[in-house]
N, CA, C and O atoms as a CHARMM CRD file, in Angstrom:
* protein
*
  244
    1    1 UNK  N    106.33100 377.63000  57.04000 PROA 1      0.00000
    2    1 UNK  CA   107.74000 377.73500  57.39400 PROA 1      0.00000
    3    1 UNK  C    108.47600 378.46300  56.28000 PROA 1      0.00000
    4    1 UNK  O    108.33600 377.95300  55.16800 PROA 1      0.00000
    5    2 UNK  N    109.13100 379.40600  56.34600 PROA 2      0.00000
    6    2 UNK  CA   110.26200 380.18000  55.98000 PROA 2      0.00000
    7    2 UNK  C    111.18000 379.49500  55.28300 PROA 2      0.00000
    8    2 UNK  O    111.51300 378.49500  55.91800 PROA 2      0.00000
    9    3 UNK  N    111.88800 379.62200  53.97100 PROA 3      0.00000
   10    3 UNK  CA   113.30200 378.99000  53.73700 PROA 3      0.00000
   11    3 UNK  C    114.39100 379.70900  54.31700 PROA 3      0.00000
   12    3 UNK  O    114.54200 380.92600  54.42600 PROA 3      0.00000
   13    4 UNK  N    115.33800 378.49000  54.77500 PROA 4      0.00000
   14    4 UNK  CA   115.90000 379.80700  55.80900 PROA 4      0.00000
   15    4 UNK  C    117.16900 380.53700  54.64700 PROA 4      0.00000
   16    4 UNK  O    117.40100 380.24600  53.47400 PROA 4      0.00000
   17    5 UNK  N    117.66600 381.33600  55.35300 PROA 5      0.00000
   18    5 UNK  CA   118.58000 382.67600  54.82100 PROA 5      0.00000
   19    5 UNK  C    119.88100 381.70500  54.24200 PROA 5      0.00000
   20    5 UNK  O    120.33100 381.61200  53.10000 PROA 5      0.00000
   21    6 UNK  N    120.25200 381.08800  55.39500 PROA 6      0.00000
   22    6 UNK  CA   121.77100 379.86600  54.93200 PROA 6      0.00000
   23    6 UNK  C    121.52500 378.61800  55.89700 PROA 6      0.00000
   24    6 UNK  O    120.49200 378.25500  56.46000 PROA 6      0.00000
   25    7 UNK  N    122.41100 378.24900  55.90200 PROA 7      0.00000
   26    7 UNK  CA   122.83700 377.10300  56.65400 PROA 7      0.00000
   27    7 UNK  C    124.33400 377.09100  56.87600 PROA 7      0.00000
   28    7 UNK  O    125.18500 377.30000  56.01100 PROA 7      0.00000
   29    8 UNK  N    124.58000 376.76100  58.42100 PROA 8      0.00000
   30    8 UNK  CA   126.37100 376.63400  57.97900 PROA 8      0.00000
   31    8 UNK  C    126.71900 374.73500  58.86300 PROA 8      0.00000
   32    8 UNK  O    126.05000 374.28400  59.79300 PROA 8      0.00000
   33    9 UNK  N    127.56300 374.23000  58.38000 PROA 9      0.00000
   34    9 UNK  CA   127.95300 373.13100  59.06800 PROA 9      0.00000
   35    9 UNK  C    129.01900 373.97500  60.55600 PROA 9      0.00000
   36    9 UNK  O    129.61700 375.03400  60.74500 PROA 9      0.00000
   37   10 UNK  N    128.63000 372.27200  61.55800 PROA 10     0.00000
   38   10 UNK  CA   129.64700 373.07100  62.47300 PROA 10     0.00000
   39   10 UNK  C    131.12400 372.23300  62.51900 PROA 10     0.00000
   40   10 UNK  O    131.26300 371.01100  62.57400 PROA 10     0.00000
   41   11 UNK  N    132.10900 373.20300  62.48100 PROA 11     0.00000
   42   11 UNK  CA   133.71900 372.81900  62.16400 PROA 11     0.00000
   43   11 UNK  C    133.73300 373.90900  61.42100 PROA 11     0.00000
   44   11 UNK  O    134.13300 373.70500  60.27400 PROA 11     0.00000
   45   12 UNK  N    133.46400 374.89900  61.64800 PROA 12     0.00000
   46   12 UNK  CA   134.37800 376.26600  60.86700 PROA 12     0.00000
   47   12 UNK  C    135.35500 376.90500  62.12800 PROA 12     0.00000
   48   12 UNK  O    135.41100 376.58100  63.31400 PROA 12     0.00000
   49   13 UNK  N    136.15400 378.03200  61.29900 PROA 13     0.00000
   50   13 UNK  CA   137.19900 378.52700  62.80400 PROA 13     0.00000
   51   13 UNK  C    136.41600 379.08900  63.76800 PROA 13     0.00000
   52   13 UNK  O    135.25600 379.38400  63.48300 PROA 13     0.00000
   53   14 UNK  N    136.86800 379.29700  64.91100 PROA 14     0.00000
   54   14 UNK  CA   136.52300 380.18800  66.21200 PROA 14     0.00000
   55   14 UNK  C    136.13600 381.71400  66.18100 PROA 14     0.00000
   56   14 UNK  O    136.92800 382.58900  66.53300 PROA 14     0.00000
   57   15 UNK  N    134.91400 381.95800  65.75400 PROA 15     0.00000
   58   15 UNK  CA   134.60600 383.64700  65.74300 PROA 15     0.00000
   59   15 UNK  C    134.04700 384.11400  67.08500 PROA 15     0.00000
   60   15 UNK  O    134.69900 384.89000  67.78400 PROA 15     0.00000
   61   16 UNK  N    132.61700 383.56500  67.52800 PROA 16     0.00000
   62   16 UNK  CA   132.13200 383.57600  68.42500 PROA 16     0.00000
   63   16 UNK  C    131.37000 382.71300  68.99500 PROA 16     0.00000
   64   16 UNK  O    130.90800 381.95100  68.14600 PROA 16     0.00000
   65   17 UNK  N    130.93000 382.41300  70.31100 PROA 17     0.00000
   66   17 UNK  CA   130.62100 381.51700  71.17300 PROA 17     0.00000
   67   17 UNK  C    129.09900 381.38000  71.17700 PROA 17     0.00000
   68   17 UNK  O    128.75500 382.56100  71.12900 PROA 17     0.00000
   69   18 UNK  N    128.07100 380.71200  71.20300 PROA 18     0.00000
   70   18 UNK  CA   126.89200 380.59900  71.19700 PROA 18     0.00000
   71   18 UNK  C    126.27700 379.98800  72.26100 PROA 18     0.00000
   72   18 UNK  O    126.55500 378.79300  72.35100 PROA 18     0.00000
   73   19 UNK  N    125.25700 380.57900  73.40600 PROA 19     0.00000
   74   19 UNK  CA   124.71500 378.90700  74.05200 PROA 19     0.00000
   75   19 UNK  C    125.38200 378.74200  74.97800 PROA 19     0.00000
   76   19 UNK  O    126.42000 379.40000  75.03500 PROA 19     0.00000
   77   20 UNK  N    125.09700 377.91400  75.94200 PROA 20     0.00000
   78   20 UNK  CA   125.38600 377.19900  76.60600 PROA 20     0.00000
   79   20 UNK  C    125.46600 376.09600  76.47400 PROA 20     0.00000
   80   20 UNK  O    124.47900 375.65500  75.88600 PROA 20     0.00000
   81   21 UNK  N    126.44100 375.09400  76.82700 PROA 21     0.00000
   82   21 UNK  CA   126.75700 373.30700  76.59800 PROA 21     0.00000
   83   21 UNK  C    125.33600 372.63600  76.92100 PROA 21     0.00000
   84   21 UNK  O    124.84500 371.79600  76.16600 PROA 21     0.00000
   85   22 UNK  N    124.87200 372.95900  77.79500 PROA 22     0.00000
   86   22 UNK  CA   123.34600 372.08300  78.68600 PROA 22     0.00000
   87   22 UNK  C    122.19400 372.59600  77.82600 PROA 22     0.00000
   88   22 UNK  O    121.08500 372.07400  77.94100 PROA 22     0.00000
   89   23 UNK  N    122.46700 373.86900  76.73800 PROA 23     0.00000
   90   23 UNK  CA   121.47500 373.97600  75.45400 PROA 23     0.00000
   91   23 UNK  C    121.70200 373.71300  74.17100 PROA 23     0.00000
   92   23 UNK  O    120.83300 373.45800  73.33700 PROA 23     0.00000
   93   24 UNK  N    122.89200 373.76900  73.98600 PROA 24     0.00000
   94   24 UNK  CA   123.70200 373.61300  72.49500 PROA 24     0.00000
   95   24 UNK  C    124.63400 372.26700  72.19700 PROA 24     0.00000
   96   24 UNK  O    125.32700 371.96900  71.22400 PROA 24     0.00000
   97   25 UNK  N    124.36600 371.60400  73.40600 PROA 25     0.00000
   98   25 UNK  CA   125.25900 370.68700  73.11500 PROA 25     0.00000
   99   25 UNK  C    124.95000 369.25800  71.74600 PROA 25     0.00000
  100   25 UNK  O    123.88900 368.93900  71.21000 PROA 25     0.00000
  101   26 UNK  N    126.23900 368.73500  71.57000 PROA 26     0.00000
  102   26 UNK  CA   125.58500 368.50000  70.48600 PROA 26     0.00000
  103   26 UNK  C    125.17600 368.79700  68.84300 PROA 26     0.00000
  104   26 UNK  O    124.49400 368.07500  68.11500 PROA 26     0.00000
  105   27 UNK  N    125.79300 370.03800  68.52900 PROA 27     0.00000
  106   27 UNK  CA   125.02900 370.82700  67.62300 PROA 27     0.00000
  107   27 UNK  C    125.41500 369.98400  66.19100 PROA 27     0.00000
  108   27 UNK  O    126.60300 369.77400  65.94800 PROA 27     0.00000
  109   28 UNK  N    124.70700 369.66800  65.56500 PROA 28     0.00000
  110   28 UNK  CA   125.20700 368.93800  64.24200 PROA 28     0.00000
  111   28 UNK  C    124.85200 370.73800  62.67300 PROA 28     0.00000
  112   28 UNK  O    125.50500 371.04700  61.67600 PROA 28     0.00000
  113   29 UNK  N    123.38900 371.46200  63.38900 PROA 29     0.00000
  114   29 UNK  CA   124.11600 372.43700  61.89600 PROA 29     0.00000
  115   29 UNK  C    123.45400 373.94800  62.17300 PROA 29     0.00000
  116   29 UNK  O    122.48800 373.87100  62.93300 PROA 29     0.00000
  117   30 UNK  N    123.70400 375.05000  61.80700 PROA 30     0.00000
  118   30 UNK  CA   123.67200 376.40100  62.11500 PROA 30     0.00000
  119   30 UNK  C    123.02200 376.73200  61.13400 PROA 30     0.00000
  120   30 UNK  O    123.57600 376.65900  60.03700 PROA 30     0.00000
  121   31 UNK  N    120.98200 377.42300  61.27100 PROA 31     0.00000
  122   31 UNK  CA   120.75200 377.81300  60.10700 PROA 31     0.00000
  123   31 UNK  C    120.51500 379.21900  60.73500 PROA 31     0.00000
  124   31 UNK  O    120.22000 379.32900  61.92500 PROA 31     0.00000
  125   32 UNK  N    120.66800 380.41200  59.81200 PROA 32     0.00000
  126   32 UNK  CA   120.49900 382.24400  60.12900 PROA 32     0.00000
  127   32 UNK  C    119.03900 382.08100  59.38400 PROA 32     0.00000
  128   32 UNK  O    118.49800 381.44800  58.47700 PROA 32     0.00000
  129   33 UNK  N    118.69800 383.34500  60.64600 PROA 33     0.00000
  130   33 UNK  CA   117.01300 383.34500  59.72900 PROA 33     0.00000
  131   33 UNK  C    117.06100 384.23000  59.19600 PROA 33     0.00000
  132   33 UNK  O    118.10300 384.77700  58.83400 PROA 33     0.00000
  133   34 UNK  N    115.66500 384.70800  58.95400 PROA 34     0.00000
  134   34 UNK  CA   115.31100 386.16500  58.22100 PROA 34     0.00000
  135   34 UNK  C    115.75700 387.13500  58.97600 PROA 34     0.00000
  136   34 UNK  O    115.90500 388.21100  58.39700 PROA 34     0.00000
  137   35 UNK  N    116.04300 387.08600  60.19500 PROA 35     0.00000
  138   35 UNK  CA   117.06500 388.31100  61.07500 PROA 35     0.00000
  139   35 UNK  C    118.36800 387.70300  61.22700 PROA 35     0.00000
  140   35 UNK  O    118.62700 386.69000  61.87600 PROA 35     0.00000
  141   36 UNK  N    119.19900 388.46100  60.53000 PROA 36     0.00000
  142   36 UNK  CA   120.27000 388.11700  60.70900 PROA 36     0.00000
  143   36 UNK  C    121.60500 387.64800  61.93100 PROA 36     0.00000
  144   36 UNK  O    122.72500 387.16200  61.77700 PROA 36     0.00000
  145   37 UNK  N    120.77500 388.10200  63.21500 PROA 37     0.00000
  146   37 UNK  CA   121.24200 388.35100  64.63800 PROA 37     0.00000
  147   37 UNK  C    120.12500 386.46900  65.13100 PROA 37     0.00000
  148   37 UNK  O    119.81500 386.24700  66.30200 PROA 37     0.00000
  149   38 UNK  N    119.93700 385.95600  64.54200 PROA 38     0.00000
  150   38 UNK  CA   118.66400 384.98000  65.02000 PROA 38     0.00000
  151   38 UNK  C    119.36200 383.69700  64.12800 PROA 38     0.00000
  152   38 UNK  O    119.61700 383.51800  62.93700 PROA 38     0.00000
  153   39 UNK  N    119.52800 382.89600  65.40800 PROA 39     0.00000
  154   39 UNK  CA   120.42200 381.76000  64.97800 PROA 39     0.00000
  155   39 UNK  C    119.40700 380.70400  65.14300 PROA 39     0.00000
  156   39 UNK  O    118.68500 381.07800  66.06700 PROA 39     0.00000
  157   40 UNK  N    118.87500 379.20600  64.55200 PROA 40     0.00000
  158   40 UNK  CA   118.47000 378.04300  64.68300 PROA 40     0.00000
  159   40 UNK  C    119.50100 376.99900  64.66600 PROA 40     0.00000
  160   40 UNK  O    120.10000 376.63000  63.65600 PROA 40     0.00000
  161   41 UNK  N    119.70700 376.43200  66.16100 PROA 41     0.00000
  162   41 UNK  CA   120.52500 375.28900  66.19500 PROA 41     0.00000
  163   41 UNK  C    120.03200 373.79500  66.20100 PROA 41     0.00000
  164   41 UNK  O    119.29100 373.33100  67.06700 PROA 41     0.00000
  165   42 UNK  N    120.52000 373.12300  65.16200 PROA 42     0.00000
  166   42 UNK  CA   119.82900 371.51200  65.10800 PROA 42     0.00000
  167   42 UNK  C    121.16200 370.91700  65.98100 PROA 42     0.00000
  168   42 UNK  O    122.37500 370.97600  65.77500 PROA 42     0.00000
  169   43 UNK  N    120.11400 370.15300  67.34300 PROA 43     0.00000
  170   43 UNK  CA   121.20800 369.62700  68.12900 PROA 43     0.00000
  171   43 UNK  C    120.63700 367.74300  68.60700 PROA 43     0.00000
  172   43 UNK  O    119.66200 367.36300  69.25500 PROA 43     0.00000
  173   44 UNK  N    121.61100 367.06600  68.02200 PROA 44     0.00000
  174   44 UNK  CA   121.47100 365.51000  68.32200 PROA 44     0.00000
  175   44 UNK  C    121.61800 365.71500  69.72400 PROA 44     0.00000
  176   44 UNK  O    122.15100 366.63400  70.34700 PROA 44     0.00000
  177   45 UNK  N    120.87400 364.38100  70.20300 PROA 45     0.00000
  178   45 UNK  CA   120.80000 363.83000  71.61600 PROA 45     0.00000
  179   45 UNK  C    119.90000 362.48500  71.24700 PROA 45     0.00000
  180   45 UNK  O    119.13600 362.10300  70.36100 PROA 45     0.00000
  181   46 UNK  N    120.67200 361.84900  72.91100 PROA 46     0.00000
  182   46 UNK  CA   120.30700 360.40800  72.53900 PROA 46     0.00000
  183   46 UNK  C    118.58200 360.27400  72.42300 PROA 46     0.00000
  184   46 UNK  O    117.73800 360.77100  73.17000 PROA 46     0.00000
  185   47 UNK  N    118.38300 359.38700  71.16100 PROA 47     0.00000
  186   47 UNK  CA   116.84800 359.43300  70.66700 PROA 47     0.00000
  187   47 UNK  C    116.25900 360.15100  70.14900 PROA 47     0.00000
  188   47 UNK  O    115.27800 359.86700  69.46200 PROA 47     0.00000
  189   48 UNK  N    116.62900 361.09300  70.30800 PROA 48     0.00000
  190   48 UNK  CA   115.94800 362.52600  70.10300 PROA 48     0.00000
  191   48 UNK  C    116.78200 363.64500  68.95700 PROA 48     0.00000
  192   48 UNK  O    117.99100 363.56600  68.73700 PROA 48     0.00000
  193   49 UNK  N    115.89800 364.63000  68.33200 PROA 49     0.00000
  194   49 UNK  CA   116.90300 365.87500  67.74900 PROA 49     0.00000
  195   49 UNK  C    115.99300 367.28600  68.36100 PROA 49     0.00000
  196   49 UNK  O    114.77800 367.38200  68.53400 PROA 49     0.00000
  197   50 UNK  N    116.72900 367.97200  68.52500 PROA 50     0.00000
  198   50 UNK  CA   115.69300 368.91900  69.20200 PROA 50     0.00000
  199   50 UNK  C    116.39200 370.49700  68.18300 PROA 50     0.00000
  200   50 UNK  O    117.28600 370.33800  67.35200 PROA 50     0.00000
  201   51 UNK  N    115.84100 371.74900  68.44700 PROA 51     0.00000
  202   51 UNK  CA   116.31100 373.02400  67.58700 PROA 51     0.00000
  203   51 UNK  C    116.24100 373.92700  68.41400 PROA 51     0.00000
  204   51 UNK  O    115.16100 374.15300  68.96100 PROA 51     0.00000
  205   52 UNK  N    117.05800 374.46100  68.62900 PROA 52     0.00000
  206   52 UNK  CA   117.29400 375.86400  69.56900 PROA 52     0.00000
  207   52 UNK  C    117.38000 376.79300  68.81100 PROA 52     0.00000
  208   52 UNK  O    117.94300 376.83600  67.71700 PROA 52     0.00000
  209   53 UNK  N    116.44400 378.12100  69.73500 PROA 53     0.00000
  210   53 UNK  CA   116.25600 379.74400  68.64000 PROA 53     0.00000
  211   53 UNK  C    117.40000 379.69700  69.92400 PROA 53     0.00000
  212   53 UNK  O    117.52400 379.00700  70.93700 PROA 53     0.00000
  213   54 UNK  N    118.34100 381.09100  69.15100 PROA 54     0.00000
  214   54 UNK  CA   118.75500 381.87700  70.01400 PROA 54     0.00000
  215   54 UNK  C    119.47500 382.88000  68.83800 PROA 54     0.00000
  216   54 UNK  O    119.63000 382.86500  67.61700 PROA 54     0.00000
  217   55 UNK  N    119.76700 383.64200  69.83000 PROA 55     0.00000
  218   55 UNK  CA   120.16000 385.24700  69.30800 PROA 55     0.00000
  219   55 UNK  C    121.99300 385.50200  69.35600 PROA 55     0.00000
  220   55 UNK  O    122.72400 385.12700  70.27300 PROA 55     0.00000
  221   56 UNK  N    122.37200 386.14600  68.25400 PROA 56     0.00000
  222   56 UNK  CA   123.90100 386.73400  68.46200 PROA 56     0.00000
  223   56 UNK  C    124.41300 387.15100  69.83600 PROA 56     0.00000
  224   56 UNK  O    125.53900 387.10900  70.33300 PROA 56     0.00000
  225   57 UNK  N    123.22300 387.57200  70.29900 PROA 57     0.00000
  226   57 UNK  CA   123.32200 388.33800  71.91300 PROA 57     0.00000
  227   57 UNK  C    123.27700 386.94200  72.99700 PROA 57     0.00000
  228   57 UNK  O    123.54100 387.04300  74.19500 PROA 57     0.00000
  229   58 UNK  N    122.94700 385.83200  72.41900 PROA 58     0.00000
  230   58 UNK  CA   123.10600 384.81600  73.41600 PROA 58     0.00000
  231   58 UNK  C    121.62800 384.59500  74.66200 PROA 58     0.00000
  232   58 UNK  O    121.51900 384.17100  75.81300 PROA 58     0.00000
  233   59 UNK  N    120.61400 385.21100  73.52100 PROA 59     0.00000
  234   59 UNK  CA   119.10800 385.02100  74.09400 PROA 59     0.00000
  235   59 UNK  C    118.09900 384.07100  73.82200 PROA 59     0.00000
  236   59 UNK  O    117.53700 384.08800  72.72700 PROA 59     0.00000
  237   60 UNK  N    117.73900 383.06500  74.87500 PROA 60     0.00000
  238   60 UNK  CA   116.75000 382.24900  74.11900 PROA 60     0.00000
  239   60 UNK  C    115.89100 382.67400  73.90800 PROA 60     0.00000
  240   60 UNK  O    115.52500 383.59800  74.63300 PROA 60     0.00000
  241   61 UNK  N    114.99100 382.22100  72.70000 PROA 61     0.00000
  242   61 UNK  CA   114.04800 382.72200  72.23300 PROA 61     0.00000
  243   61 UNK  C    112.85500 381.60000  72.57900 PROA 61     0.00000
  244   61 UNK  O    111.69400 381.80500  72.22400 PROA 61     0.00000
């Protein structure tokens, strides 16, 4: 595994939209990978934590 590029918490202002609610919901933190356009979302749910790839362009990976 990769260290990733950053990490951001979520509660910053409104730039752009990511995801869909029924994939992103939930999101507790935003890490950028080695491509800068390539987002990893850590998202709570009950029992569970799960991580969504997706892209600036709004593509799952």
């Amino acid at each position: 595994m990769k260290i990733p590029h950053g990490m951001l918490r979520i509660g910053y202002p409104y730039v752009n939209t990511v995801g869909m609610r029924r994939l992103t919901s939930c999101p507790i933190s935003v890490v950028v990978g080695d491509d800068p356009h390539e987002l990893h979302i850590m998202c709570r749910l009950e029992g569970s934590t799960n991580i969504r790839r997706l892209t600036l362009d709004d593509e799952d990976k």
